[in-house]
N, C-alpha and C positions, 0 to 999 in steps of 0.2 A: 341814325335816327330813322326809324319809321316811316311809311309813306304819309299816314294817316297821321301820324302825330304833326308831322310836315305841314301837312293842309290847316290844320289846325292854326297854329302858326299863321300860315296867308290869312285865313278867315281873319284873325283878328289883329295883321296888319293893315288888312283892307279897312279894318271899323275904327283904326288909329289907335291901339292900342299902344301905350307907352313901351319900349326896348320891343314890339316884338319886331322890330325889322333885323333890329340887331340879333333876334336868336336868329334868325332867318338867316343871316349874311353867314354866322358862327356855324350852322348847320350845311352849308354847302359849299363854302368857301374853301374848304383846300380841296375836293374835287374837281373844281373848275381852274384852281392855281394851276393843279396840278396837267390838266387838259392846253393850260397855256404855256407852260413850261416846254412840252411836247412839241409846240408852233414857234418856240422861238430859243436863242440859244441862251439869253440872258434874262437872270431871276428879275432884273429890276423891268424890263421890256416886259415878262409875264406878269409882275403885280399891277404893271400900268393895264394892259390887259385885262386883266382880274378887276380890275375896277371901273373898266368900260362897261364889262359885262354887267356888273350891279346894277350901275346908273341907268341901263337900260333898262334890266330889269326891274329897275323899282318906278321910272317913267311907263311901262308898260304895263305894272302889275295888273290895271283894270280889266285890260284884255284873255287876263289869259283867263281858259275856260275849264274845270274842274274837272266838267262831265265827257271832257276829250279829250283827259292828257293827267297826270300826274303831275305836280310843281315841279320837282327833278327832272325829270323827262324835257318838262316844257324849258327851265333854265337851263338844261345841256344843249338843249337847238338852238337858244338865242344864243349862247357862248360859242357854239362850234362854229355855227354862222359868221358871226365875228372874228374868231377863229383863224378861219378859212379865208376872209375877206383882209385882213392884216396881212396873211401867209402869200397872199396874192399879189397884195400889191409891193411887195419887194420880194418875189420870189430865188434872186440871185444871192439876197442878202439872208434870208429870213431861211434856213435849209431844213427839213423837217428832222429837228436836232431834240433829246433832254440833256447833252453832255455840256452844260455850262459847269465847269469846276469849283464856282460859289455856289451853286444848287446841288451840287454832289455832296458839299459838306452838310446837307439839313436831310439825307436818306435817312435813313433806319440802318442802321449793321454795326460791325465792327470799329473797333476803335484801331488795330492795328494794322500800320503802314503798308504794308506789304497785300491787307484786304481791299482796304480801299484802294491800293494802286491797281490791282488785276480788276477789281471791277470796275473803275476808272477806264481800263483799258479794253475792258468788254464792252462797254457802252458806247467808246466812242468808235468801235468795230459794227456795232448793230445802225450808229449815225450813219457812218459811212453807204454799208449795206441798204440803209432807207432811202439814199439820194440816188441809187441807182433801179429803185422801184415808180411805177408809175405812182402818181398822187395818190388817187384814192386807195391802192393797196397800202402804200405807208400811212396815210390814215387812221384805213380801219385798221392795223397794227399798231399805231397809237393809243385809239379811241379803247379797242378792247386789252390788250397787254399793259399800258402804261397806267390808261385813266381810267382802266377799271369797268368802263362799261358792260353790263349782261348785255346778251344776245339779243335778248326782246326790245334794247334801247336800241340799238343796234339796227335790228329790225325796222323799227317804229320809222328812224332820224332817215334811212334808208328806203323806206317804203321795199321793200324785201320779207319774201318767207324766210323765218331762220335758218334753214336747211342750206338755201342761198349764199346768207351771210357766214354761214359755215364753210362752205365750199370755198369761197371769196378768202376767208379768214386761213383758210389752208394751204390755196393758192399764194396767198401773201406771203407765209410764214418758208415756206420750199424755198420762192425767190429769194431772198432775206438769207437760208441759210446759205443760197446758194451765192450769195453777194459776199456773203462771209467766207465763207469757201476758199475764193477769189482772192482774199485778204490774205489765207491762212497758206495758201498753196507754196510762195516762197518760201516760208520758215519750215516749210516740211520736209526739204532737201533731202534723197536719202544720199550717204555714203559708204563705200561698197564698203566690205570687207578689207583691213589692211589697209585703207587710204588715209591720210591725213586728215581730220575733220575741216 
């Protein structure tokens, strides 16, 4: 949906229009699942999530200002917020993960076994590689790779020139392969010529 159609929407859940909170939750809701999904390992821990973030948001609505921000924009900072503040306070428990294997089966792809098991096993290869990244690199690798964020939101949630968050997002992505790397290095064994495998 649209920016503008969006606002729309706020306007006239602001004036108490009947269902419009509900197109409002149905138009941004698996954005922000999906952003919570990202902070934590389990689907049922991200809808609880996902519904912190409403209640906020719909406790706040008054506040937020039209003429400084886009509704999406402004509900991705009170979610990341939130986000970030759940991610914090159990950060031994909570590992900047999307490999919960009940939220693997609701992806988009393949139906057969052998797909879902290599991407299965890529994802939980990229988990890994995240928890050997500083925070905010695994992050912004969340925020733009996983949940989609453009640059410009990017920019905004960061107070950062794009170019920055580029750089930053590049920086991220090196370490990351370079975490995987690490993972891959064992199974790469060579064996000479003539030797037994």
């Amino acid at each position: 949906m649209r920016d503008e159609a969006l606002e729309r929407i706020v306007e006239r859940c602001r004036a108490g229009e009947e269902h419009a909170w509900e197109q409002l939750v149905d138009a941004t809701a698996d954005d922000i699942f999906r952003m919570a999904v990202s902070f934590t390992r389990h689907r049922g821990e991200a809808e609880d999530l996902t519904q912190e973030v409403f209640l906020k948001l719909w406790q706040n609505l008054h506040r937020y200002a039209a003429d400084t921000s886009s509704f999406r924009a402004w509900a991705y900072r009170v979610a990341h917020n939130l986000f970030v503040d759940a991610y914090r306070r159990s950060r031994e428990q909570r590992r900047a993960t999307w490999v919960d294997p009940e939220f693997l089966e609701t992806l988009p792809g393949g139906e057969d076994p052998h797909t879902r098991a290599v991407r299965h096993q890529r994802l939980e290869m990229a988990r890994a590689g995240l928890e050997r990244l500083p925070e905010e690199l695994a992050q912004l690798i969340m925020l733009r790779d996983f949940a989609d964020w453009s640059y410009d939101e990017l920019a905004e949630e960061l107070s950062l020139p794009i170019g920055t968050v580029k750089s930053r997002l590049n920086r991220a992505r090196r370490e990351l392969a370079a975490a995987v790397a690490v993972q891959l290095a064992p199974r790469m064994r060579v064996v000479p010529a003539g030797a037994e495998p």
